[in-house]
C-alpha positions as CSV (number, residue, x, y, z in Angstrom):
1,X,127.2,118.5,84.6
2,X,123.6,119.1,85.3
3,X,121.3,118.2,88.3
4,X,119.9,114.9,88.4
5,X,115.9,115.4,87.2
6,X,113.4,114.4,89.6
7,X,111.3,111.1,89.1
8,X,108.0,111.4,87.0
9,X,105.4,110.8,88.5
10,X,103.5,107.8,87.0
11,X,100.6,108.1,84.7
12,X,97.3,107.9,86.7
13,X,95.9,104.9,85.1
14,X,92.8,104.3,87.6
15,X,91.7,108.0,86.8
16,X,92.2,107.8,83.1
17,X,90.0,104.7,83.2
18,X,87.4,106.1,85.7
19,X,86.8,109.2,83.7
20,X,86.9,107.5,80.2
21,X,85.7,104.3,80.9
22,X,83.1,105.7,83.6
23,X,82.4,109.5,83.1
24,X,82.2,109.1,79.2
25,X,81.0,106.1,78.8
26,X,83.4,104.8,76.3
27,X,83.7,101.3,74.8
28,X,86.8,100.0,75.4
29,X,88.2,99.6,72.6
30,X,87.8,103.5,72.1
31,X,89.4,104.1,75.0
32,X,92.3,102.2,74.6
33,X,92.6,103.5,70.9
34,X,93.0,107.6,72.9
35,X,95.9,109.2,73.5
36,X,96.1,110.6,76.8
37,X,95.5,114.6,75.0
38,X,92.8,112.8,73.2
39,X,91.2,111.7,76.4
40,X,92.3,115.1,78.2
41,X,90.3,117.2,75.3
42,X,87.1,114.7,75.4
43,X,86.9,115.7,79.3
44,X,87.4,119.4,78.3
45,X,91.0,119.9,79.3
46,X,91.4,122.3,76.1
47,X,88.2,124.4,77.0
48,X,89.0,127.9,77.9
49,X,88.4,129.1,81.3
50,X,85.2,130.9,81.9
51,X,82.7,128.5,80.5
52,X,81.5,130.6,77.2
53,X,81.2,134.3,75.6
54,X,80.4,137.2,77.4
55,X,76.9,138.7,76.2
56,X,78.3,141.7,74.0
57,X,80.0,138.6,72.1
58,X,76.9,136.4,71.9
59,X,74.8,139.3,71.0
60,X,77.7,140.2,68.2
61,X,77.4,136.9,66.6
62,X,73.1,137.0,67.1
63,X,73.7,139.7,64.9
64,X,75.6,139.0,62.0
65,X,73.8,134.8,62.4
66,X,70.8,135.5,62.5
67,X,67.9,133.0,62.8
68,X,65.7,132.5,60.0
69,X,62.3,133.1,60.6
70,X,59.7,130.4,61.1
71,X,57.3,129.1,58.5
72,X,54.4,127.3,59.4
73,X,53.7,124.9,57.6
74,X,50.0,125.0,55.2
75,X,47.1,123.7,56.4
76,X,44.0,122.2,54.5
């Protein structure tokens, strides 16, 4: 037989609702509609540690994206 699992803890409702309801300022009927990943990825739960791309990366993509020149526009 195997040991008994420990009790869940229970979902944290008032800090689901606080950062939904409060932080992202969702109607709540949008909120409700969420799925706890849903809400988890909306506060950035799925963003990669280290807030962005290093600057060899960025100035990859500048590279091979550049930005079209600016036009002015004609004057008459």
């Amino acid at each position: 037989m195997s040991a008994p699992r420990p009790a869940a803890a229970p979902f944290p409702w008032e800090a689901a609702m606080h950062a939904g309801l409060g932080l992202l300022r969702l109607p709540p009927d949008q909120f409700w509609r969420m799925t706890p990943r849903e809400l988890a990825a909306a506060l950035g739960g799925g963003a990669a540690p280290g807030g962005g791309l290093a600057r060899p990366a960025l100035d990859a993509l500048m590279r091979r994206f550049p930005d079209a020149p600016r036009t002015r526009p004609e004057t008459s």
